[in-house]
Each structure stands twice: as structure tokens, then as C-alpha cells.
C-alpha positions in Angstrom: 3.3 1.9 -16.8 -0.1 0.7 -16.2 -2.5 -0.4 -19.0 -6.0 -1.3 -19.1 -7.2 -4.0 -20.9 -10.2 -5.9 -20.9 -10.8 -7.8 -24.2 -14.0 -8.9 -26.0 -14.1 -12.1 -28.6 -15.5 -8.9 -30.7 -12.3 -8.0 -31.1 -13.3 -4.6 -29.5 -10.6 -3.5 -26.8 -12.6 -1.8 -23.6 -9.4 -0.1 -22.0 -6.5 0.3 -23.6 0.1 1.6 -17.0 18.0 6.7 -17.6 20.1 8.6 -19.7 22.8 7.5 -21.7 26.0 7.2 -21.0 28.0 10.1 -22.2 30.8 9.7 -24.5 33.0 12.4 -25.4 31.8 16.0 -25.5 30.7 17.5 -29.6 31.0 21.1 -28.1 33.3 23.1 -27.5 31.8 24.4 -24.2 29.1 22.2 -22.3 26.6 25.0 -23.0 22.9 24.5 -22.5 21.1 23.1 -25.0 18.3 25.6 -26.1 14.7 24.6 -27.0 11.3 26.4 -27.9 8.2 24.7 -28.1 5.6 27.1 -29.4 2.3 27.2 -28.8 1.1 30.3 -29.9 1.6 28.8 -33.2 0.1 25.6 -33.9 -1.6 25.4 -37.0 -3.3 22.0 -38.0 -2.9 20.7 -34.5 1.6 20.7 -35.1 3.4 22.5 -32.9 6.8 24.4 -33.7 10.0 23.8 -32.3 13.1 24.8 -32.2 16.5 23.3 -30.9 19.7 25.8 -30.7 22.7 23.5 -29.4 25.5 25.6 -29.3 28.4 25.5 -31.4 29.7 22.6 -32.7 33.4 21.3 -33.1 32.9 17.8 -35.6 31.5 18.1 -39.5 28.5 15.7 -38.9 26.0 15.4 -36.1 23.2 13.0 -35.9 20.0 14.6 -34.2 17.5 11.8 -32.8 13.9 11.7 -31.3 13.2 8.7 -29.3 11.8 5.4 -30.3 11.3 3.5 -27.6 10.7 5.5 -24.2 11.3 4.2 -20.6 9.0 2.2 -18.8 6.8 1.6 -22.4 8.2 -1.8 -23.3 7.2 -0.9 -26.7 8.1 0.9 -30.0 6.4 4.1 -30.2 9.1 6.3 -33.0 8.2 9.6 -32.2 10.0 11.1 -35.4 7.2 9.6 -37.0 5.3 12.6 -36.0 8.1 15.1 -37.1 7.4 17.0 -40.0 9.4 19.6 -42.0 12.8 19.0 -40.2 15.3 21.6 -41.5 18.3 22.9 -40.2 20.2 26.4 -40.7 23.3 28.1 -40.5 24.3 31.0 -39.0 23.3 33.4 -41.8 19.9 31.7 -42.4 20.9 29.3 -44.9 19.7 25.2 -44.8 21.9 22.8 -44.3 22.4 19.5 -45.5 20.5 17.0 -43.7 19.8 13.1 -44.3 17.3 11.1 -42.8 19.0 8.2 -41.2 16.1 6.1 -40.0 12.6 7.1 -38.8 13.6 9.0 -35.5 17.0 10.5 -36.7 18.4 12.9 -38.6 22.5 13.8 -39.7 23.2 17.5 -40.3 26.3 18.0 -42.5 28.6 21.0 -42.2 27.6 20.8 -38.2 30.1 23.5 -37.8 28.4 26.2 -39.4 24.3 24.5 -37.1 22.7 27.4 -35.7 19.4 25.6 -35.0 17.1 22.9 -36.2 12.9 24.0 -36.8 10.8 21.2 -37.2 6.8 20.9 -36.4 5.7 17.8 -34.2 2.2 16.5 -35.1 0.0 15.4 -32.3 -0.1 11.3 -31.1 -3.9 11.3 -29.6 -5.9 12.0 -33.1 -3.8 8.9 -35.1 -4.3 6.1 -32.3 -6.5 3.0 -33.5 -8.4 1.3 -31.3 -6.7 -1.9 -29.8 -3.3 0.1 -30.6 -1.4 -2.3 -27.7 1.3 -3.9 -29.1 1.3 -1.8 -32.6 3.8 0.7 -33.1 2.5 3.8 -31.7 2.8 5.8 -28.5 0.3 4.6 -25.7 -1.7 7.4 -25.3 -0.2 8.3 -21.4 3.5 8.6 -23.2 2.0 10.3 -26.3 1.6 14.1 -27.2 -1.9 16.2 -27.7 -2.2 19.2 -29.6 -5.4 21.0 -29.6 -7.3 24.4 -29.0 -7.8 24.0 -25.0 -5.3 21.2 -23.9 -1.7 20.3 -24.4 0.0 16.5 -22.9 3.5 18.3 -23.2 5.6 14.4 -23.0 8.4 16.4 -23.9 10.1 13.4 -25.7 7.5 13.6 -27.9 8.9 17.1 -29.1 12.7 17.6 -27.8 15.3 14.9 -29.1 19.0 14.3 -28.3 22.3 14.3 -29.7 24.3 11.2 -29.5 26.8 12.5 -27.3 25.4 15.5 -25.5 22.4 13.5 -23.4 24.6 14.8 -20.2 24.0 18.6 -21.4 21.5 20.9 -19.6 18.7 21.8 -21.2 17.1 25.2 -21.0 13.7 24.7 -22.8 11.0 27.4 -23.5 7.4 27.0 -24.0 5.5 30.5 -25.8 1.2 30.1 -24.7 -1.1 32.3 -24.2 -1.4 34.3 -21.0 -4.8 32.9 -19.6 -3.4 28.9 -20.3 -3.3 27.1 -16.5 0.5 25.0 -16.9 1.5 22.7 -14.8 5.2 21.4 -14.7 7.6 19.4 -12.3 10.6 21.1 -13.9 12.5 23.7 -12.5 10.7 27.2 -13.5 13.6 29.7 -14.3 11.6 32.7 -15.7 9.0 33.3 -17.4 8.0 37.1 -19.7 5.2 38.0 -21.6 4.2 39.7 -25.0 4.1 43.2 -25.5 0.1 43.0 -25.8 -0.4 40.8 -23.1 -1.6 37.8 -24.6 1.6 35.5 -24.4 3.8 34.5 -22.2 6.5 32.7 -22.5 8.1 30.1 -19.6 11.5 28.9 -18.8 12.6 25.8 -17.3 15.7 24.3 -16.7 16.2 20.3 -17.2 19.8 18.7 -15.9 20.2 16.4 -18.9 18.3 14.9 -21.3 16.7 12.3 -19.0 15.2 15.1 -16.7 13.7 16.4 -20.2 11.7 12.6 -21.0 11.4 12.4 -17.0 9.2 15.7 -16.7 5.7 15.9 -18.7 3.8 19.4 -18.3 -0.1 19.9 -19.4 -0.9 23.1 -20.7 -4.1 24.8 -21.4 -8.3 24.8 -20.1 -7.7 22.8 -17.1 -7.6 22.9 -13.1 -5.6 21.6 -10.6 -5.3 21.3 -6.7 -2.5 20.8 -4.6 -2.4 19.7 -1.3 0.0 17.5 1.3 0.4 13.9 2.1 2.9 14.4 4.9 6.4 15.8 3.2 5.2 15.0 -0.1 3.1 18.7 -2.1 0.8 16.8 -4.1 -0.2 18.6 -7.5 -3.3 17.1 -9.3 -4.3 18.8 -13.2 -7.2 17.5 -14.7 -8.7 18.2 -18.4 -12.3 17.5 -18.4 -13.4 19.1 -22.0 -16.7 18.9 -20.6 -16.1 19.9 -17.4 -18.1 16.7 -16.2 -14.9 15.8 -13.9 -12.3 18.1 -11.5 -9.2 17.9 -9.5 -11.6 19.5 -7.0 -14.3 16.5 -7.2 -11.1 14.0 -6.9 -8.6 15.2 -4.5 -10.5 13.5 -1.5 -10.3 10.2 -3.3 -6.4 11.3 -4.4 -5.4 12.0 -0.8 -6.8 9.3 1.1 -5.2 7.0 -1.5 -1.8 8.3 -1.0 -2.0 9.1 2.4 -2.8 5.0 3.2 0.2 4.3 0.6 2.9 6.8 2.5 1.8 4.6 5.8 2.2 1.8 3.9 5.7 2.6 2.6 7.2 3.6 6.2 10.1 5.5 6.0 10.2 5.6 2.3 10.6 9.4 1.0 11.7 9.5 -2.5 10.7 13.2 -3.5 9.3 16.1 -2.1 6.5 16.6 -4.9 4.2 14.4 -7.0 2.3 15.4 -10.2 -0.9 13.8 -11.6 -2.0 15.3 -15.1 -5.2 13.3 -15.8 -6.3 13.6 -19.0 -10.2 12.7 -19.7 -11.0 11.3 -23.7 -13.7 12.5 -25.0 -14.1 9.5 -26.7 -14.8 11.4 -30.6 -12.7 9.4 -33.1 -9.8 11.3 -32.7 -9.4 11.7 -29.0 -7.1 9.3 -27.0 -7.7 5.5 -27.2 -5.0 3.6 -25.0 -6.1 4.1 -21.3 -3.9 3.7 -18.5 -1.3 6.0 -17.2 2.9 6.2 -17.3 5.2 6.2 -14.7 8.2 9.2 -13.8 10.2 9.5 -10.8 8.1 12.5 -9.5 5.1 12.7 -11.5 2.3 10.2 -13.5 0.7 11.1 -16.5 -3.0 9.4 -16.8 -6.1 8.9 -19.6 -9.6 7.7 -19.1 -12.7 8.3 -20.5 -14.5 11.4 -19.8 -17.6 9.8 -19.8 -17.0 7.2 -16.7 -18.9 7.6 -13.4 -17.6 9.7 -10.7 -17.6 6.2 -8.7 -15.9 4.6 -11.4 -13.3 6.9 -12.1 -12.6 7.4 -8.2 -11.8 3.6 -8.3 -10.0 3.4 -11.3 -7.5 6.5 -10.0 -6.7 4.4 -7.2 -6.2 1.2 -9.0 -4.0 2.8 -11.5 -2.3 5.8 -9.6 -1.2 3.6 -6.8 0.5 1.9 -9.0 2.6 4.7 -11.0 3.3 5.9 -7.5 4.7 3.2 -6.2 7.2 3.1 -8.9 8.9 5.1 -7.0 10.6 1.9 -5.3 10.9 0.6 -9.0 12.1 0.8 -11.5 12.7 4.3 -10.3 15.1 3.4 -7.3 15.8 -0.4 -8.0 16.8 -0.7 -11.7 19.3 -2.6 -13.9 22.4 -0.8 -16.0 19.6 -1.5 -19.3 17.2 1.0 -17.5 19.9 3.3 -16.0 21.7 3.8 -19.4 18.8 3.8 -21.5 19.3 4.1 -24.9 16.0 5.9 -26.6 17.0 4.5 -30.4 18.0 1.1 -29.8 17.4 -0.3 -25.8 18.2 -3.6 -24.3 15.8 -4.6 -21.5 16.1 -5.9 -18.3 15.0 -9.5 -17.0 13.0 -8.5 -14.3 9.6 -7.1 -15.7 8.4 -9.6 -12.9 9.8 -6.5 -10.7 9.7 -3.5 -12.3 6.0 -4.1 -13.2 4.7 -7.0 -11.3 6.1 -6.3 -7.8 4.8 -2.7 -8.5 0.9 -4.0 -9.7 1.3 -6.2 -6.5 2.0 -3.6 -3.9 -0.8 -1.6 -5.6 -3.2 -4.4 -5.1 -1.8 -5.4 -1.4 -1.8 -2.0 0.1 -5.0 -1.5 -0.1 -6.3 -4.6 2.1 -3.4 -3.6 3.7 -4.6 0.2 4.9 -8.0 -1.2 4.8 -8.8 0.5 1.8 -11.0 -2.9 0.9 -11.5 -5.7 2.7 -10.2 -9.3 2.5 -12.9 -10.7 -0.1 -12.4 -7.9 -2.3 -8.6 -8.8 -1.9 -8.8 -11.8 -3.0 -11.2 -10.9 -5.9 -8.5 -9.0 -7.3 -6.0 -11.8 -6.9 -8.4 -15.0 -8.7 -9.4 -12.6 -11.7 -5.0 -11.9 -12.0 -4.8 -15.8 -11.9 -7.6 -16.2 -14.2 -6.2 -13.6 -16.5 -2.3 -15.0 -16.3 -3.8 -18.7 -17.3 -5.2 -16.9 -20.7 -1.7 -15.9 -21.5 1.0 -18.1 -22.1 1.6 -19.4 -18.6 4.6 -22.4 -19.1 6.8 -18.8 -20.8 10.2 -17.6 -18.9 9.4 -14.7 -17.4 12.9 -13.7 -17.4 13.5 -14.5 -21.0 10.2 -12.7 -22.1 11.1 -9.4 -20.3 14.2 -9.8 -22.1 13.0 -9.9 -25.3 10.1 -8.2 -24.5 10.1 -6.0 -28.0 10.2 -8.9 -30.3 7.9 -12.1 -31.1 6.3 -13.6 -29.7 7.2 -12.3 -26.5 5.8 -8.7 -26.8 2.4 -10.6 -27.3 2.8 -11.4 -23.5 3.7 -8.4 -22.0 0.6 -7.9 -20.5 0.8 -11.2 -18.5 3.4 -8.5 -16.1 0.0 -7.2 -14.4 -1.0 -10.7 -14.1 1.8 -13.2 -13.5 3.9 -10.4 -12.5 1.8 -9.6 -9.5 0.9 -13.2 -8.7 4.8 -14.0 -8.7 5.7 -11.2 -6.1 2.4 -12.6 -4.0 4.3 -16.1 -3.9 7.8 -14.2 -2.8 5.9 -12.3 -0.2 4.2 -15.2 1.3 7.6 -17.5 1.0 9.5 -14.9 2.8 6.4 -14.6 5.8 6.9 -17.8 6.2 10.5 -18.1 6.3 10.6 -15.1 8.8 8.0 -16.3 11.0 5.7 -13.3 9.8 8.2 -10.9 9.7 9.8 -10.1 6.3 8.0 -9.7 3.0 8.5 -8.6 -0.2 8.1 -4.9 1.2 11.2 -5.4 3.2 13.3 -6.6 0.4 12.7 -4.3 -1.3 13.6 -1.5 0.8 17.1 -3.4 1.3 17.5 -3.2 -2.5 16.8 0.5 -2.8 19.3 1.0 0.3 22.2 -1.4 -1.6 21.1 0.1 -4.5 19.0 3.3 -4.9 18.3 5.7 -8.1 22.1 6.4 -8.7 23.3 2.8 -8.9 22.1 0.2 -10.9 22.6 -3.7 -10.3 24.2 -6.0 -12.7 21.0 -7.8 -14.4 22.1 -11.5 -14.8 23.1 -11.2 -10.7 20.1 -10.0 -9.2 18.1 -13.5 -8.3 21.3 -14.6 -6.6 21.6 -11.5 -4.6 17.7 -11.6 -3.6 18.5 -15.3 -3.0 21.7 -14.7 -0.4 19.5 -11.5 1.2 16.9 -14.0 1.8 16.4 -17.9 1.9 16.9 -20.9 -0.5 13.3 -21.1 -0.9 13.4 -18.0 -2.6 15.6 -19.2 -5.2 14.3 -22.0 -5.6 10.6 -20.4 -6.7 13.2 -17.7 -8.9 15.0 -20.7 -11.0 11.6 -22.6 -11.3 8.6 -20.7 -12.4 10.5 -16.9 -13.6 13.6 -18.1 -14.9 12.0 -21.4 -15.6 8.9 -22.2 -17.2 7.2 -24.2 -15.1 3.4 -22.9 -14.1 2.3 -22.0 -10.5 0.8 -23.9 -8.4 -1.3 -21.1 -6.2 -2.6 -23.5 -4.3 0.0 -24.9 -2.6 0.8 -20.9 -1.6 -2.6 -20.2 -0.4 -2.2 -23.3 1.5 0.5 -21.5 3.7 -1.9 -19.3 4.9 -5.0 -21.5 5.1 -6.6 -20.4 2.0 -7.7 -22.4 -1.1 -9.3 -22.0 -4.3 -12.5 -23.5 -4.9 -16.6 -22.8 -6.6 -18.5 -19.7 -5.1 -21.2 -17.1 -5.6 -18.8 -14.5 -6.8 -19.3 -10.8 -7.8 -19.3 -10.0 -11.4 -19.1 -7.5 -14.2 -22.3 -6.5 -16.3 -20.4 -7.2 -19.5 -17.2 -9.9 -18.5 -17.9 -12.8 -16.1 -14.4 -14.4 -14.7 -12.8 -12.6 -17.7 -14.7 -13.5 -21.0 -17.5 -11.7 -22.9 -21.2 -12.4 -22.5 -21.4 -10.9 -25.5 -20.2 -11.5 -29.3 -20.8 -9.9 -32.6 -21.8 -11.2 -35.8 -19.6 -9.6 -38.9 -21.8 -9.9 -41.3 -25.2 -8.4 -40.2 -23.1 -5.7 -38.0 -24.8 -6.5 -34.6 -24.2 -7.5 -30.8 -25.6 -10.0 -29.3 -26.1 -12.0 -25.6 -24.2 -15.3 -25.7 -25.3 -18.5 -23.7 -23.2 -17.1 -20.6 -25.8 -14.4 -20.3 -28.1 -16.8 -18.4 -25.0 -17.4 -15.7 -25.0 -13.7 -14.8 -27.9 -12.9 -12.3 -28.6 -9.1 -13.1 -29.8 -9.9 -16.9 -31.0 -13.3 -16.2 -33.2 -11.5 -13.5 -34.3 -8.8 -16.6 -35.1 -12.1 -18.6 -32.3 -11.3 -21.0 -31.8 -14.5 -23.6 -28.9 -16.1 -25.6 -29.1 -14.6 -28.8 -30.9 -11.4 -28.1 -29.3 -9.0 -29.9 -28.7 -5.8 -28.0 -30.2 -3.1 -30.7 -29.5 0.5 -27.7 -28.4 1.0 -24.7 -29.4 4.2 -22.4 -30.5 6.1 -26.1 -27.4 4.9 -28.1 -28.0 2.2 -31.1 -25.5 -0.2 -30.8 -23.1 -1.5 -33.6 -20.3 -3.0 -34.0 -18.5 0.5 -35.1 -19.5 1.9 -31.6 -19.0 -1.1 -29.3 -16.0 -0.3 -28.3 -17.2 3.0 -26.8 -20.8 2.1 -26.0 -20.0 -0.8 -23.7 -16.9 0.9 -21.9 -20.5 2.4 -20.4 -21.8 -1.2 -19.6 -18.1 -2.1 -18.4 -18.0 0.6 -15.9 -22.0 0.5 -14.9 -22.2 0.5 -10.8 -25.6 -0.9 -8.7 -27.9 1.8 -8.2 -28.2 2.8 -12.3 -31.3 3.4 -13.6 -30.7 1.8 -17.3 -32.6 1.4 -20.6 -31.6 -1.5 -23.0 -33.7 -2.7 -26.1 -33.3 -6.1 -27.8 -33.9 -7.7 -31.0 -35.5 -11.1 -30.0 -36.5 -12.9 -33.3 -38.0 -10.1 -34.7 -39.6 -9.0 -31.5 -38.9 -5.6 -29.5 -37.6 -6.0 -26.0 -37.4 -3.4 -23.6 -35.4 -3.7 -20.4 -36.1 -0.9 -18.1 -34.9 -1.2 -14.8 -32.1 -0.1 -12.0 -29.2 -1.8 -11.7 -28.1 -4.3 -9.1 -25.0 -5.8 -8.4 -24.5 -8.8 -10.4 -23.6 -12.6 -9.2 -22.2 -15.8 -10.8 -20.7 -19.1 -9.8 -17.3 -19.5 -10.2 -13.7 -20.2 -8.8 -12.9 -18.0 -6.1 -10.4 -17.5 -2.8 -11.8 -19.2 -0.1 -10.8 -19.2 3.7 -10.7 -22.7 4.6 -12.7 -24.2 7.4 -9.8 -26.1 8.9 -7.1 -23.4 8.7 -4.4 -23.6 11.3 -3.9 -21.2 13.8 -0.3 -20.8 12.7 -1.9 -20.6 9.2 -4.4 -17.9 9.7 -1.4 -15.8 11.9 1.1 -16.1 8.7 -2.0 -14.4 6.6 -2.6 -11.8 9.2 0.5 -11.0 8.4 0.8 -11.5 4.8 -2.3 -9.2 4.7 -1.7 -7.1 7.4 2.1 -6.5 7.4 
């Protein structure tokens, strides 16, 4: 998963990124389990479905959707969304049925089930703003329901029976004729209405897990496919405004996975990759929580409609690179907790640092890497992780918060895994460079582990550090036991050192809105407004306008600002690129300020990567190779 976050003291959040094991058999023949999803007949944006099971041999069955989904971290209780659950008999008749908890349901007299009916509300129109953390499906894992666009996460609608996660699934989905659908799952048939207008298609899911591992998108949208070497590429994008297309992204989508297949090698993990991008509208009830969610072959991705064509070209490759490089893990180097996932009550692994960090790493190291950006850029990326990891509890476990990662006050920190997470697997990489004279990295090690290991066999959790350890050196496991399993902070200095690099003050690019990570803005509660804090001086686009502290910022391009819209109105002044002709007007004691002007970038002092004067030769080889594999 990859989540965007960047947080003002407003309290205003800019951007929200296995199956079980089987026990024994309720049926008396492993039949397919059969589901309907039903399109054609959604009325107040809930969908109908229906589950058929087969014929059951015990009295009681319990009947679950899931609460926590893989690669989430978080609690999202999808039955919450469930209404009208019933179950019949074979002559029509309801059964008994108790509601166990909030995702789960026990039918009684299970001999006699025919089928459960329930109707599954929609996740995008209930999200609040700032949802992180709460107890609700992040928007990339959640489900939309609406006229010209459907985000089919099919564990938002099909659930499980304890015992029968192992049982294929056949599951059909009824829409009308003219909808464009785009799946991953294995299309088995597909027959339409006598009139024409729907047609219903079949697909065929292995077990359960291929059901949560599959997301389709259904409806007014358009897609392109193309090839990256072996790999059929298949891009869907909803753009209810048609101001985006898979057309106006697929150069930007091929050239980023094209320089990440080089950068993998000999990697091939599947033979097809979705990407259903899904653009918010940003109207109160469209999606909030931006980012995008990781499966084996396929990501599932929301932004805002309204970014730049620049902007969102960047942002694809910042956050797709990431789900795609999931593929190395947790995908093919996971723990028992991820292979046996429970969906109602999960353990979870110790090695967030991996699953997320190692993969928001290689997302950000690839790219200097294929010479997608250069080396400044690089190491941009890098001090605004170290600056954002020292703003979360840095002297934490690492191990002990992915652990725990659902409960307080760990879960608080589980965005320090795109931060610290990254930064750790920088400090492997460069350890193992230098113990290898330039020739292993983190890269390599973790192409051993998915060759000991791969997506069939999971490692024992509490034995992994001292396998990495006796695959590589004692350094290694020295930096494990000491700042992930221990708590002590890292000193990145003494890293950057190894390869003649240092931290120090410089003219640094920065942000029109966020300056080394905190607001130049605030908001005062009681009158309702926004205003320029002291730190606007510091930023040299709006100190060249002759913005002020205190000016309050009364519209931007047309739009009145308040603190009801900030949120949305200065995502746009987040994601603002040089060359935009902009209108802002201020409040300045009373007095009307008008700043009309073009954008430019913006510069301020601050701590940034520097190359050091006196570097080494030996230094500057080991970060040629750090850099440049």
C-alpha cells in the first residue's frame, strides 16, 4: 500500500499506498462457491448480491466479510457496509441468522442454506477527511457505487466461510451492455439479456484469496494496453470529467515500468499487470484517502481529478512504482502471518521495515537508478524521508511496531514505514556495497530471498534477521538488533559518510504550501480563515510576490478560501508546478491584496544532501555503485 500524506497544523490532510489455512471441508462435495454481484440493480448507490455455496453437511455456519484486508495494516469492517443480510432455504423460506460481530453472520439450520442476499453499500461517499488511522476502508481498498463507475474490491462484496477459503469461486457480475470492465480474473463466459441491454460475465477465482487478490472497475471509463517486455500491461482510468485518459498516461506508464523491469533483471513475476486509476472528483462524497493498494498482478489507485497533467504523471510514478514492485514483497517474500491471513482477526509480521519500506525504497532508488531523475533530485527525496521519519516517533522498535501495528500507540506510526522504512533499507543497501566491495545490495538480497523463498513458501517471522544476517555479514546484523529491532535512532550521517556524502545547510527546492515538511500556513478557528505564517518570508516565490505573515489568504485562482474547503483548495497550491499563471487575494489589515503573477519554482534554506568536497575516490566508487547498481 502506498499512502499520501502531507499534513497541515490546520488539521486539514492534503493526500490521504494469503488465504487461510483450510480446516476440514463443511461440504459434502468441494463445489464452487457461487456469487452474483448485480449491477443492473443498484438502487441508492447498494449493490445486490448473492452467495449460493452449495450444500451443506453441519447445522451452523458462520458467513464472514473481511475486517482487516492484506497489505492495509488497518481495520476497515466491511460488514459495516452490509445491509439487509438474509438467508433462505430451498423452498424460499428465511432462515435463522445471528449477527456475531460486525463482519459476521451464523446461519442456523445450514443444512436446509440455499443462498444468502444481502446489499453492500458503497465506501467512497462515507469517508471523512483525514480518515488514516480511523476505522474505515482507505479509499484504494474500498468499494464505489455510482451511475458511471464501479471500484469492484471484491472483498468489499464477497465474504468467506470459515472453512471453505480453499473453494473455487465462480462469481458473476450482471451490467449493462455498453459498461467498459476490466478484470485480472479468469473470464469463463459471459451472455446477455434478451433485449440487449445486459450482459452478464463470468469469472473463475481459485479460492478465496484470488477473490480479495483481483479488483475489477466497471463502467464510463477507458483503458489501454500495451507491453513492457513479457509483461501485457492493462491501464483503466475513470476521469468523470474526462479531463485525464489512459491514452494521455500510457507514455508516462510505460517508460516508468519499462526502467523498472531493467531495474529488476531477471525478475518475472506475472505475465499481466492491471492499473484501475480512479480520479475523485473531489464533491463531498467522492473518495478522500489517496494513494493506491498493492495485488500480486494488479494496483488499484485514487487521486484527485483536478491535479495537473504534470502532476499526476509524477505522482503515478511515485506511487505505481511502488505497488509494482510489491511484486518482490510482500507478494513473493512474506511471513506465515501474511501467507495465512486471517481477514477477521490477523497477526502481523515484524518486518513492515520490508514489506513497505524496502518496497518505498526501491521505488525511490530506481529511478536515479534508470536515470529517471538525477542525483540532486535523489537525494531530495531521501532528506525530506529523514525529515519526515524525525517527526514520528524515531527511538520506536520498528519490529515491535509492525507487530502491533493495529493497536496503540503503534498504529499512530505506521506511516513512519514510507519514511524510516525506506531510510532503513537505504542503510542495508549501502552496508552490504560496502561489505561487497560494490557488488551486493539490498536488490540482490532480495532476489536470494524470493529464490529461498518465493510466493508459495513463507519464512518463519522471528528467524528472518538471522537468516538475512548468515546470507550476508555481521554488520548487517548488527544495524538489524540496533536501530529495527532496537530502538536506537540513525545516525545517517555516518552512512552518507561511506559514500562521501554529508548532510549540511543549502538553497533547496521547495513546495508552494510545505517547506522541509511544515505548513506556511495556519488557520484561525474562530474567525474561519487561512492565513501566511512567519515561514512565508523563508520561501522565495511569495516573498518575491511580497506576501506577509499574517496575510490572510481570502481566494485563490476564483475560489474563496475557508477553512471548510482548505483541504481541497490547497491540494491545488500543493500540486502547483513553475510556469502557472495564478491569482491569489489577501486580507492585509483590512486592505485588499492582489497577487497576479506566473509561478516560479520556489527556494529556501535548509538541510540538504550534500556531495562532500573531500570525498574519497573509493568513496565516490561505493556511491556509483550505491546509485548506479
Amino acid at each position: 500500500m502506498r499512502i499520501i500524506v502531507a499534513s497541515l497544523c490546520l488539521s486539514v490532510v492534503l493526500f490521504g499506498c494469503g488465504a487461510g489455512k483450510n480446516k476440514a471441508n463443511d461440504l459434502a462435495l468441494n463445489t464452487p462457491i457461487a456469487t452474483h454481484i448485480d449491477l443492473s440493480k443498484v438502487t441508492e448507490d447498494k449493490a445486490p448480491v448473492t452467495i449460493n455455496p452449495g450444500r451443506f453437511t453441519v447445522e451452523t455456519v458462520t458467513y464472514r466479510l473481511p475486517r482487516v484486508i492484506p497489505g492495509t495494516y488497518s481495520v476497515s469492517d466491511f460488514g459495516k457496509y452490509v445491509d439487509g443480510f438474509k438467508a433462505l432455504d430451498y423452498s424460499g423460506n428465511e432462515l435463522r441468522v445471528s449477527k456475531v460481530d460486525t463482519n459476521s453472520w451464523t446461519v442456523e439450520n445450514a443444512k436446509e442454506l440455499d443462498k444468502i442476499m444481502y446489499y453492500v453499500n458503497d465506501t467512497f461517499d462515507i469517508e471523512e477527511i483525514g480518515g488514516i488511522g480511523q476505522e474505515q476502508p482507505f479509499s484504494p481498498g474500498g468499494t464505489n457505487i455510482e451511475e458511471n463507475n464501479y471500484v469492484l474490491n471484491l472483498h468489499g462484496f464477497i465474504g468467506y466461510f470459515d472453512s471453505l477459503k480453499n473453494n473455487q469461486y465462480k462469481l458473476d457480475v450482471t451490467a449493462p451492455t455498453d459498461f467498459v470492465r476490466t478484470s485480472a480474473l479468469q473470464n469463463v463466459a459471459s451472455s446477455t439479456s434478451d433485449d440487449g441491454t445486459m450482459t452478464t460475465t463470468s469469472y473463475f477465482a481459485p479460492r478465496y484469496f484470488d477473490i480479495t487478490d483481483n479488483p475489477m472497475m466497471y463502467g464510463n471509463l477507458d483503458v489501454e494496453e500495451f507491453q513492457v517486455g513479457d509483461i501485457k500491461i492493462v491501464l483503466s482510468v475513470y476521469s468523470p470529467n474526462k479531463l485525464h485518459s489512459a491514452k494521455s498516461l500510457k507514455e508516462t506508464v510505460f517508460k516508468m515500468m519499462k526502467a523498472q523491469k531493467a531495474y529488476l533483471g531477471d525478475i518475472n513475476a506475472t505475465t499481466r499487470y492491471d492499473i484501475y486509476l480512479y480520479l475523485s472528483e473531489g464533491k463531498e462524497d467522492s473518495a478522500k484517502g489517496f494513494g493506491a493498494l498493492e495485488h500480486h498482478t494488479s494496483t488499484v489507485v485514487v487521486f484527485p481529478e483536478s491535479m495537473e497533467p504534470e502532476a499526476l504523471a509524477d505522482s503515478m510514478i511515485d506511487v505505481v512504482s511502488h505497488e509494482f514492485f510489491h511484486i518482490l514483497t510482500p507478494l513473493s517474500v512474506h511471513s506465515e502471518d501474511v501467507h495465512y491471513f486471517d481477514y477477521n482477526n490477523p497477526t502481523f509480521s515484524k518486518h513492515l521495515w520490508m514489506y513497505e519500506g524496502v518496497t518505498e525504497y526501491f521505488a525511490t532508488l530506481f529511478q536515479v537508478d534508470r536515470s529517471l531523475v538525477d542525483e540532486k533530485e535523489f537525494y531530495a527525496d531521501i532528506m525530506q524521508k529523514i525529515q519526515g521519519s524525525k517527526r514520528m516517533n524515531d527511538a520506536m522498535s520498528f519490529t515491535i511496531m509492525s507487530e502491533n501495528v493495529l493497536k496503540a500507540p503503534y498504529k499512530d506510526e505506521y506511516l513512519n514505514v514510507y519514511q524510516k522504512g525506506a531510510l532503513i533499507g537505504m542503510c542495508i543497501d549501502i552496508l552490504m556495497r560496502e561489505e561487497s566491495n560494490g557488488n551486493r545490495g539490498i536488490l540482490s538480497l532480495m532476489k536470494e530471498l524470493s529464490n529461498k523463498y518465493g510466493k508459495n513458501k513463507p519464512f518463519e517471522d522471528d528467524k528472518l534477521i538471522a537468516e538475512i544476517t548468515e546470507m550476508t555479514y555481521p554488520s548487517i546484523g548488527e544495524f538489524f538488533n540496533t536501530h529495527v529491532v532496537g530502538d536506537l535512532p540513525i545516525d545517517y550521517n555516518a552512512f552518507f559518510e561511506k559514500v562521501g556524502l554529508e548532510i549540511g545547510e543549502a538553497q533547496i527546492e521547495t513546495n508552494y504550501i510545505l517547506m522541509n515538511g511544515a505548513p506556511i500556513v495556519s488557520g484561525d478557528g474562530q474567525k474561519g480563515t487561512i492565513f501566511f505564517t512567519d515561514m512565508v518570508l523563508k520561501n522565495s516565490f511569495w516573498s518575491a510576490q511580497g506576501a506577509q505573515a499574517n496575510d490572510v489568504i481570502k481566494e485563490i485562482n476564483g475560489t474563496a478560501l475557508t477553512l471548510m474547503n482548505a483541504n481541497q483548495v490547497l491540494q491545488q497550491v500543493f500540486m502547483w508546478k513553475p510556469g502557472k499563471d495564478v491569482e491569489v487575494k489577501l486580507d492585509r489589515n483590512g486592505e485588499e491584496v492582489v497577487i497576479k503573477t506566473t509561478t516560479t519554482q520556489p527556494y529556501t534554506q535548509g538541510e540538504a544532501i550534500i556531495e562532500k568536497s573531500d570525498a574519497t575516490e573509493a568513496q565516490i566508487a561505493l556511491r556509483k555503485a550505491w546509485l548506479k547498481g
